[in-house]
MIBA-804788 format. One record per residue (C-alpha): y, z, x. Coordinates in nm, 2 decimals. Layout:
<pts>
PT      Y      Z      X
PT      Y      Z      X
...
</pts>
This chain:
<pts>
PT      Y      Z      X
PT   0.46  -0.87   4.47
PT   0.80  -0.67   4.57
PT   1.01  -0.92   4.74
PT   1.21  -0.73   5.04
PT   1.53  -1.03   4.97
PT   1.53  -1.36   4.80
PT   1.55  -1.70   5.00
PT   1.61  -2.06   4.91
PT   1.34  -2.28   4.97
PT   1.34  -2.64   4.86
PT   1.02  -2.85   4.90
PT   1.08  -3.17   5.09
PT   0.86  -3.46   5.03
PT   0.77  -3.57   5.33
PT   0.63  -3.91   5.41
PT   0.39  -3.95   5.73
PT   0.56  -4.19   5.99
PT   0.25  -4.37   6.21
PT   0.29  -4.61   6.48
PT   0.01  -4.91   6.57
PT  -0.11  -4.97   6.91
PT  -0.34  -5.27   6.87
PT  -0.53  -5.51   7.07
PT  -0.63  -5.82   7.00
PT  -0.89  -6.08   7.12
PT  -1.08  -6.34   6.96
PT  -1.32  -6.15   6.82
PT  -1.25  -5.77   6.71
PT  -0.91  -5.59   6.64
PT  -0.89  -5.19   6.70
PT  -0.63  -5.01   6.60
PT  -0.57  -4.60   6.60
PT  -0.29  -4.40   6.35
PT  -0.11  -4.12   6.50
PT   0.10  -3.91   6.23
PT   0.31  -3.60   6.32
PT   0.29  -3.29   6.12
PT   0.60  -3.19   5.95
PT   0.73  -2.86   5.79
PT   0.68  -2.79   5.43
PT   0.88  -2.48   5.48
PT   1.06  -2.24   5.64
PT   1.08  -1.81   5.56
PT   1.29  -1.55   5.71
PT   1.17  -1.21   5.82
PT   1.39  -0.90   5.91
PT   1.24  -0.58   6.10
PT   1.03  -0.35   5.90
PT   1.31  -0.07   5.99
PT   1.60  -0.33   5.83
PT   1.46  -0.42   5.51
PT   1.51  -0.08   5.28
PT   1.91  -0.19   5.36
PT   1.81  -0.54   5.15
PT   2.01  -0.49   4.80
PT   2.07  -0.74   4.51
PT   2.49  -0.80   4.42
PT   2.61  -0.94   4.10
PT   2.51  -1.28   4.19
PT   2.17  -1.26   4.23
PT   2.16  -1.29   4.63
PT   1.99  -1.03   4.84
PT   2.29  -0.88   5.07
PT   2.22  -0.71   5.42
PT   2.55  -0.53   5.50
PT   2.62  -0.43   5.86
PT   2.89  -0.25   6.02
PT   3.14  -0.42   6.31
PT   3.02  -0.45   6.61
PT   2.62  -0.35   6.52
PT   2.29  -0.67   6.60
PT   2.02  -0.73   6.43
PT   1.72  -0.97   6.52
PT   1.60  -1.16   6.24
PT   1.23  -1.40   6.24
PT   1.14  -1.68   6.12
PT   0.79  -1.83   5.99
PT   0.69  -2.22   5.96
PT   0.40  -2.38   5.73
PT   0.19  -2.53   5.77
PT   0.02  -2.36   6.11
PT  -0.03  -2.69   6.29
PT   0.34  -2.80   6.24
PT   0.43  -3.07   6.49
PT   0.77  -2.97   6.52
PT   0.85  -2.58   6.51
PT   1.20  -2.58   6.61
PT   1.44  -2.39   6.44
PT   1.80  -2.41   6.42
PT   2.06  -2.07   6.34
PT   2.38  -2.11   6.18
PT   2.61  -1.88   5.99
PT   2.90  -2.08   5.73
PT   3.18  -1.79   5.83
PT   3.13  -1.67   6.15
PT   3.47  -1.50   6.09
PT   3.22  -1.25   5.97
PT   2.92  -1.26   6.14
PT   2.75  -1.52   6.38
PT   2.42  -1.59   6.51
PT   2.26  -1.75   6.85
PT   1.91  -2.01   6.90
PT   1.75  -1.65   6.89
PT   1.79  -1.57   6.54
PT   2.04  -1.26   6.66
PT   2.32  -1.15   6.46
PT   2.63  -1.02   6.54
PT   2.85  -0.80   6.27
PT   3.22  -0.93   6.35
PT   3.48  -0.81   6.13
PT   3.49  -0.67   5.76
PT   3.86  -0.86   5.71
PT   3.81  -1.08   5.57
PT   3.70  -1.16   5.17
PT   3.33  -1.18   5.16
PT   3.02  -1.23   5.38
PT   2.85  -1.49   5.58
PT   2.52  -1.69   5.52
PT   2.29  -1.70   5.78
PT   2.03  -1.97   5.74
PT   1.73  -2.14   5.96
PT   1.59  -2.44   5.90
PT   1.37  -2.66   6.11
PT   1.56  -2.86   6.37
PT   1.41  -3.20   6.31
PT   1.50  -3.16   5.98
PT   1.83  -2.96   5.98
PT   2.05  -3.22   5.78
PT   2.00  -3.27   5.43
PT   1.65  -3.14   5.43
PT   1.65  -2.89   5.15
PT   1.39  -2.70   5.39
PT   1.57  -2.37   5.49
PT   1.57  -1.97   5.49
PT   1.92  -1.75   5.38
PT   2.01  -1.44   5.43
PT   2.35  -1.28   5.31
PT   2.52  -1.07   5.53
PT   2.81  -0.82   5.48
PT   3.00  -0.66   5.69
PT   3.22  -0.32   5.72
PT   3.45  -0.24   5.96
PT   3.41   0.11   5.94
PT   3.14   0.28   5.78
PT   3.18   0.42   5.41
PT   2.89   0.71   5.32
PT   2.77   0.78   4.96
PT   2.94   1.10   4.79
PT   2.69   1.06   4.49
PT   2.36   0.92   4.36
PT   2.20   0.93   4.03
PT   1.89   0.82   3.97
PT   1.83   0.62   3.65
PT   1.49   0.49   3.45
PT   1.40   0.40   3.12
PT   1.15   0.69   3.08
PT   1.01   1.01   3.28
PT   0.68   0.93   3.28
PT   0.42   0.72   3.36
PT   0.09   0.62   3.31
PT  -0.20   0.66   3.55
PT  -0.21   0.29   3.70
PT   0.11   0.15   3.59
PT   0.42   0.16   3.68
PT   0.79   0.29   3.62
PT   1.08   0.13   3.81
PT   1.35   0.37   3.90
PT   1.68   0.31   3.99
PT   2.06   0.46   4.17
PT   2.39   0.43   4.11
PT   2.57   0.52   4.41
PT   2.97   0.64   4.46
PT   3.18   0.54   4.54
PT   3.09   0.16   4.45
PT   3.20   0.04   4.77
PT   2.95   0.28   4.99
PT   2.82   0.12   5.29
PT   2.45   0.09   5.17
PT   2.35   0.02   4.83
PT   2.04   0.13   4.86
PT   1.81   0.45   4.90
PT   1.53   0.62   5.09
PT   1.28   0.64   4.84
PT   0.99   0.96   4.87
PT   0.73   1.14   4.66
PT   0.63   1.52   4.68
PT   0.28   1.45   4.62
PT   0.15   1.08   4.71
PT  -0.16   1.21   4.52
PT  -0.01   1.20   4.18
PT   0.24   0.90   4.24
PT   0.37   0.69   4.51
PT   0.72   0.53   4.52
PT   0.80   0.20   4.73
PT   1.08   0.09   4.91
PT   1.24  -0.03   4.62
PT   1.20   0.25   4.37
PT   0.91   0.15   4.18
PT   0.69   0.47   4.11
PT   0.26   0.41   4.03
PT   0.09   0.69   3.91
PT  -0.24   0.79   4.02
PT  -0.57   0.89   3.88
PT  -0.60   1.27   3.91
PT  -0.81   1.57   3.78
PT  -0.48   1.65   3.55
PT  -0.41   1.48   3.26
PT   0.01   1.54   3.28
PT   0.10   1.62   3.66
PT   0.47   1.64   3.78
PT   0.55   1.49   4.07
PT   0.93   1.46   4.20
PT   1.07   1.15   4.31
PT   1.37   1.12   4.59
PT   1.63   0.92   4.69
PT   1.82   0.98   5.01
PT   2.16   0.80   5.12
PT   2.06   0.60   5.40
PT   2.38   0.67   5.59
PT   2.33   0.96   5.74
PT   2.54   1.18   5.49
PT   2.25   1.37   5.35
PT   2.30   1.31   4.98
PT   1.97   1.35   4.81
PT   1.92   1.34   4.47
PT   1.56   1.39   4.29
PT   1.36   1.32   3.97
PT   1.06   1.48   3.82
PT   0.84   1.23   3.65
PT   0.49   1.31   3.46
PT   0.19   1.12   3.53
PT  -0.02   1.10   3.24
PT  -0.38   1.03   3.29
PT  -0.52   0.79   3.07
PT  -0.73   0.99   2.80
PT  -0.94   0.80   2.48
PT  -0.85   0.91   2.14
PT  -1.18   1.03   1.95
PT  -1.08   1.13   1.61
PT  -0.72   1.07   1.43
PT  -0.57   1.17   1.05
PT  -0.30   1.06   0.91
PT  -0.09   1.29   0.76
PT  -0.09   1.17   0.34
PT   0.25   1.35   0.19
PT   0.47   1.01   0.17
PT   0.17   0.82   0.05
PT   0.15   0.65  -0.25
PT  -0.14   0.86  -0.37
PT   0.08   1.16  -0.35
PT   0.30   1.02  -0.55
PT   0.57   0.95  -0.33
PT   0.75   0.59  -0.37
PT   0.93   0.39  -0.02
PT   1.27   0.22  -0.06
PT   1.34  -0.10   0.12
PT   1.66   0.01   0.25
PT   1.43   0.34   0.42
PT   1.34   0.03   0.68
PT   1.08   0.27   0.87
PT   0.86   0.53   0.83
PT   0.74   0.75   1.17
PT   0.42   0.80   1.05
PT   0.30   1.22   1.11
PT  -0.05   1.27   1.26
PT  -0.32   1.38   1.47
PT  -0.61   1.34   1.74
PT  -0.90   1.47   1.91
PT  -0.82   1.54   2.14
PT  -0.44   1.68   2.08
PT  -0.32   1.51   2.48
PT  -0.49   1.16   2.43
PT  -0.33   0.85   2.52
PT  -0.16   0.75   2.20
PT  -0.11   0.43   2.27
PT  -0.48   0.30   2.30
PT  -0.48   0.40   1.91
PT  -0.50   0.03   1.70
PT  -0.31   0.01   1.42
PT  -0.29  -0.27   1.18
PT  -0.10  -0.34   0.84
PT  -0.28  -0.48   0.49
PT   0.03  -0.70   0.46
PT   0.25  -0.76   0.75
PT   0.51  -0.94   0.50
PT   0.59  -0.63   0.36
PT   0.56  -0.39   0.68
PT   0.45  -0.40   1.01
PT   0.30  -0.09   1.19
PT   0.36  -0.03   1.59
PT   0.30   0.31   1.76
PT   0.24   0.46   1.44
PT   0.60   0.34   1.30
PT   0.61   0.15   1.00
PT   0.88  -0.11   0.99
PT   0.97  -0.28   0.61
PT   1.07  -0.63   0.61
PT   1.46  -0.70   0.49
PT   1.33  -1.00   0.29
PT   1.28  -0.88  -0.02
PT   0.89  -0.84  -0.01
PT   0.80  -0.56  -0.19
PT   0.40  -0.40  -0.28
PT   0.15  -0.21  -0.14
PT   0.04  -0.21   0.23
PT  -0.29   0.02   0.38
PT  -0.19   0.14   0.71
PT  -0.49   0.20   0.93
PT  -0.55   0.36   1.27
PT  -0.83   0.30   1.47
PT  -0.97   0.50   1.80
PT  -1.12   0.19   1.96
PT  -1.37   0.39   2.15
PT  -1.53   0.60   1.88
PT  -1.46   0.36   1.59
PT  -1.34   0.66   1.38
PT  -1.02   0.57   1.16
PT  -0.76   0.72   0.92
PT  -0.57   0.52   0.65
PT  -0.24   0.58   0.43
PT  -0.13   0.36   0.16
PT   0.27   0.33   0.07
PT   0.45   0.16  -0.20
PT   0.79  -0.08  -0.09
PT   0.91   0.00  -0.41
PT   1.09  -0.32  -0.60
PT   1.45  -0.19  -0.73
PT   1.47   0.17  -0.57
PT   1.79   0.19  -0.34
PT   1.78   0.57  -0.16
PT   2.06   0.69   0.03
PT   2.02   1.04   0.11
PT   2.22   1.03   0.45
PT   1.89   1.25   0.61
PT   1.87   1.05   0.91
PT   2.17   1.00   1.17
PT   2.03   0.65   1.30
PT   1.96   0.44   0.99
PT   2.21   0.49   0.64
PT   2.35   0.23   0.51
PT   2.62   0.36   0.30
PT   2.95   0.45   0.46
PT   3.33   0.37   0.43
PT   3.42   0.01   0.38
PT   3.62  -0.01   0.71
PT   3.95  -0.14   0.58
PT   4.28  -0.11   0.75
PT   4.61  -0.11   0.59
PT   4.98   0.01   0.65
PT   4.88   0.17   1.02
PT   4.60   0.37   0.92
PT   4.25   0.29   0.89
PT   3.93   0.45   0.73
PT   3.59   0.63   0.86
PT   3.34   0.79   0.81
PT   3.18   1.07   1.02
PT   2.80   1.18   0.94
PT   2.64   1.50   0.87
PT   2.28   1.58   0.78
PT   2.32   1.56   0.34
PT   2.62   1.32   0.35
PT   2.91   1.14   0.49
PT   3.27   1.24   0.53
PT   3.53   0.91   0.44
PT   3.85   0.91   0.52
PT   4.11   0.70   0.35
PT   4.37   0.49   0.46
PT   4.70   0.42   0.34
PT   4.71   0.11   0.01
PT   5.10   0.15   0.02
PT   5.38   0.40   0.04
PT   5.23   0.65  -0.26
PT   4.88   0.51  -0.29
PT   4.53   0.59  -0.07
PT   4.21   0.39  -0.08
PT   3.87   0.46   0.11
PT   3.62   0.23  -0.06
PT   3.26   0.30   0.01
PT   3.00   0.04   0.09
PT   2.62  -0.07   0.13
PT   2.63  -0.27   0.44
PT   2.27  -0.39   0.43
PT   2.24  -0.79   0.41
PT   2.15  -0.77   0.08
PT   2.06  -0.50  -0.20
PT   1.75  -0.56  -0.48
PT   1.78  -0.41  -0.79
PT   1.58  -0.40  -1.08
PT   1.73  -0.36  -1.36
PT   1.39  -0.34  -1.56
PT   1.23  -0.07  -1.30
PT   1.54   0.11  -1.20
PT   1.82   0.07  -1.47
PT   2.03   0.40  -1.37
PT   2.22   0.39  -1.10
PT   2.40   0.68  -0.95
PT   2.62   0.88  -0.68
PT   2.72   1.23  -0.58
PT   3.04   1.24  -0.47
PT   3.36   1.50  -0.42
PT   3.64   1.31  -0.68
PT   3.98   1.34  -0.47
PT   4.13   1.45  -0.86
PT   3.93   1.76  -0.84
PT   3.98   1.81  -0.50
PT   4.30   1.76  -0.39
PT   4.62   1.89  -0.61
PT   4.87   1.61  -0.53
PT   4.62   1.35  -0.71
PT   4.75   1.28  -1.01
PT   4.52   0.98  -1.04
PT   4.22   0.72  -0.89
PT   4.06   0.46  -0.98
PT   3.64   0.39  -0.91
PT   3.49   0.08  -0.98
PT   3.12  -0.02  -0.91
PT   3.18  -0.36  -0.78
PT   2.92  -0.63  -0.68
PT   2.80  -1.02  -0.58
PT   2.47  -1.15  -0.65
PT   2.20  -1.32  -0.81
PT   1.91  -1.29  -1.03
PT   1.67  -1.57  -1.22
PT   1.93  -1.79  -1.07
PT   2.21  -1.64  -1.21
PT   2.53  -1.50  -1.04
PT   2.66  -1.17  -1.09
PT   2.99  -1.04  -0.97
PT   3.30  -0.86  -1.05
PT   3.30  -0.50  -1.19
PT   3.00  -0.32  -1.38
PT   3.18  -0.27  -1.75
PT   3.48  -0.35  -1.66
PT   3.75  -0.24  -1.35
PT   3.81   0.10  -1.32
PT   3.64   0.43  -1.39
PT   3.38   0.27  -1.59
PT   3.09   0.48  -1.54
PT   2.85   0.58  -1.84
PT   2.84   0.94  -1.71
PT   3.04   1.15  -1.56
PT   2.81   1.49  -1.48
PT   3.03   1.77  -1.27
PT   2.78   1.95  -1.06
PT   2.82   2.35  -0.97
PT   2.94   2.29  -0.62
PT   3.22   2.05  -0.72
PT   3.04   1.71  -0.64
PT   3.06   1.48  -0.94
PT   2.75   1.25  -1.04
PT   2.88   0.93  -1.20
PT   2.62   0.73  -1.37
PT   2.59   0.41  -1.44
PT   2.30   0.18  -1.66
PT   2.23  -0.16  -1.55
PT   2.07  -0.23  -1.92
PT   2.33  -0.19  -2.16
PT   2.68  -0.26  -1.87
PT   2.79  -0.56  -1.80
PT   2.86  -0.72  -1.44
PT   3.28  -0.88  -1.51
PT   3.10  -1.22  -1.41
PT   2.70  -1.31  -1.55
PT   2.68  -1.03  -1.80
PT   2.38  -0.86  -1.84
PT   2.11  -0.88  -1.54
PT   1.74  -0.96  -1.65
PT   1.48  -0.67  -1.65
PT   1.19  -0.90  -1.57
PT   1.32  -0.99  -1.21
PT   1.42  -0.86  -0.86
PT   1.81  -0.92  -0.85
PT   1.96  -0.96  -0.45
PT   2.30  -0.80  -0.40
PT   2.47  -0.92  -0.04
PT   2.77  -0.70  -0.17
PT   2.71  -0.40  -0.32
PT   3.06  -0.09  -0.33
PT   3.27   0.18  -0.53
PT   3.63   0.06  -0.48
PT   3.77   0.38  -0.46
PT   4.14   0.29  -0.52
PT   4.48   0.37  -0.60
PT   4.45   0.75  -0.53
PT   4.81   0.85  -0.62
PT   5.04   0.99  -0.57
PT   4.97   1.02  -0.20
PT   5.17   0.98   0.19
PT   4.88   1.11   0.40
PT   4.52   1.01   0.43
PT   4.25   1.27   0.24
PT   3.92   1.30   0.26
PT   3.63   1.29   0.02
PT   3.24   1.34   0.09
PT   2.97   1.12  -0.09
PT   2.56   1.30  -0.07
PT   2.39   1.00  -0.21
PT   2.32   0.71  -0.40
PT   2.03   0.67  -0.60
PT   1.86   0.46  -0.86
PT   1.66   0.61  -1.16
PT   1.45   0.51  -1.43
PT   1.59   0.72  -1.69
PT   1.91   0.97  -1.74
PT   1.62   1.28  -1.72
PT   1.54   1.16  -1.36
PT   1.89   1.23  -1.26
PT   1.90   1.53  -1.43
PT   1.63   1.65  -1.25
PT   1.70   1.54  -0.94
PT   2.04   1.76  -0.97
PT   1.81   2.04  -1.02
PT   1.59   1.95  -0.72
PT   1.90   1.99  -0.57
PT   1.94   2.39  -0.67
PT   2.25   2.25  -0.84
PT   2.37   2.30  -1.24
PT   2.57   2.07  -1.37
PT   2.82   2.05  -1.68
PT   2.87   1.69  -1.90
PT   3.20   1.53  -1.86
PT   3.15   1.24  -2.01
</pts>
């Protein structure tokens, strides 16, 4: 139920006072119990005309502003019906502001001074300390400030047939008169809008209908500002298929770090309500399915999960299985709202380091280590990493090497540096060593370097080799990318991903894939 302003009620308990009247004789007594019927509580009504003016402030109270000098009359309603005493009593707690007589009017006084007044009811018989009352907060303008703006705001532009959207305004400048709108619709057919901005569609012959929504200052300045909102009827889904190219049966393999897939498909018929669709997941502990988007779990639960979808009306279905692959780490920087690899954030000397995306990679920016030295390391900044060193041993990046690239880099040093676990081991330190460790160094035709490492045969500074029969968890997981001399300004270098393999060949290939040759360096 839309609530036109907000009032404090407190329940009182109220205990029935009875008098005796008795008389007595030697042989009967009689006696009769008269009780009084008290309030339970007490509600405030405004006229039909006033209540679009009703807004909510900061606090939570609902605020009627006024200008100086203006009257309103305000009601009041008792419960229960049969109330014995229906008295009322008016106050206001700064009638510096406003005041108000026995007759529930209100008079605007002055906008001087800081803030508003409170106008309450309660029943007289129970006016002190009752906790039965009715507020209404009331501000008041000395002269009357109109809206030079509105926008109209909502989390989507549409709407079902049946439910509901809630719209709503920001209005400028903030300290306009009236904080609230004149709501309409161009076609009460296809949706209505009440007082407050809340839009219901309607059932109509058209399955996505436009309708535009209004909102008119309500101070006479004429600003009007309008949305178009589409009412979609509610259609059932007879037939789906989901699209099978990232399944597991077309060979393609899901890494953790992907955290979602937006699954392609689609109905009979092509304009059915989507969301009546049921989906359901084989294994909710490896990935859950909402919408058609699958979400992995961060935990470190990896398998196979059957994804179905199911048209509830016609009990036709279409499935896809997917494998969470256990040691695959995949950062192809495709997709601008989830990578996980980027600059390491680190501040030094004035200057700091970023990153700025682009579809294929990311650009890193240094930042100064001292007077003649640059560093931009670069950083997986997922809770935790899981590597395999038995499924995935090779692990690998393309990246631009600022000694190639630049002319005044006479030197740099790249270390692949970690801190984990595995079979209840810890790991940490550099992989073979500090700096510029790498097994392969692979100089691809464009310029980008590949450097390659093996998780089989190098050593972590601190726990040696990891096991090949276990899933190993990596909270930190970077290329230090250090001491790039002899530098004063910041450079820049671009990394296109990071990758783990099975074998050298797969890397090889995957250059390929990339319409790239390459020549060995190392």
């Amino acid at each position: 139920m839309n609530k036109i302003f907000k009032y404090g009620i407190s329940c009182l308990l109220v205990v029935s006072s009875a008098f005796l009247l008795a008389s007595c004789d030697d042989d009967d007594a009689t006696s009769d119990i008269y009780s009084a019927v008290y309030p339970s509580s007490v509600t405030m009504s405004l006229p039909s005309e006033l209540q679009q003016y009703i807004y909510t402030d900061n606090t939570g109270a609902s605020v009627l502003p006024m200008i100086k000098g203006s009257q309103i009359t305000l009601g009041y309603n008792i419960t229960p019906d049969n109330v014995t005493f229906n008295e009322v009593q008016w106050s206001s707690n700064n009638e510096k502001v406003a005041v108000v007589d026995d007759n529930g009017i209100v008079t605007a006084l002055s906008g001087d001074d800081t803030g508003y007044s409170i106008i309450q009811v309660a029943p007289s018989a129970f006016y002190s300390g009752s906790g039965i009352y009715a507020v209404l907060k009331v501000s008041v303008a000395n002269n009357l400030i109109p809206a030079q703006s509105i926008t109209i705001e909502s989390v989507a532009d549409e709407v079902y047939a049946g439910e509901t959207l809630q719209l709503s305004t920001v209005i400028l400048p903030e300290d306009a008169t009236y904080r609230t709108v004149k709501w309409s619709s161009s076609d009460e057919t296809i949706a209505t809008v009440d007082m407050n901005g809340l839009v219901t569609g309607k059932i109509s012959n058209e399955n996505h209908a436009t309708v535009t929504i209004t909102a008119t200052s309500l101070d006479g300045a004429n600003v009007i500002v309008s949305k178009t909102i589409t009412v979609n009827q509610i259609v059932q889904p007879e037939e789906i298929s989901i699209d099978q190219t990232y399944s597991l049966s077309s060979g393609y393999l899901w890494a953790i770090a992907d955290k979602r897939i937006v699954l392609d498909y689609t109905t009979v018929p092509e304009d059915c309500t989507k969301s009546l669709i049921q989906w359901t997941s084989s294994d909710t502990s490896i990935a859950t399915v909402t919408d058609g988007i699958i979400t992995f779990n961060q935990s470190g639960v990896f398998g196979d999960i059957t994804v179905t979808a199911l048209c509830p009306e016609t009990n036709n279905s279409s499935s896809i299985t997917i494998r969470l692959e256990e040691g695959l780490v995949r950062e192809l920087f495709r997709d601008q709202n989830n990578y996980n690899w980027y600059n390491a954030a680190q501040s030094g000397n004035g200057t700091a380091s970023s990153h700025i995306w682009s579809y294929g990679k990311v650009t890193v920016t240094t930042y100064k280590q001292n007077a003649t030295n640059q560093r931009g390391d670069f950083k997986c900044w997922s809770p935790k990493t899981w590597l395999h060193a038995g499924n995935y041993p090779i692990f690998a990046i393309r990246m631009e090497d600022a000694l190639d690239k630049y002319d005044d880099v006479t030197s740099r040093n790249i270390t692949l540096d970690a801190s984990g676990s595995c079979a209840g081991t810890s790991f940490s330190g550099g992989l073979d060593g500090n700096n510029n460790k790498w097994l392969h160094d692979y100089r691809c035709s464009d310029g980008t370097h590949v450097f390659i490492y093996d998780l089989t045969t190098q050593k972590w500074a601190n726990g040696g080799l990891l096991p090949t029969n276990a899933v190993a968890e990596f909270p930190t997981l970077q290329f230090k990318y250090a001491d790039i001399r002899t530098l004063d300004y910041q450079i820049q270098y671009d990394v296109h991903w990071v990758q783990t393999f099975k074998t050298i060949d797969d890397v090889k290939a995957y250059i390929e894939s990339e319409g790239l040759t390459y020549e060995i360096i190392k």
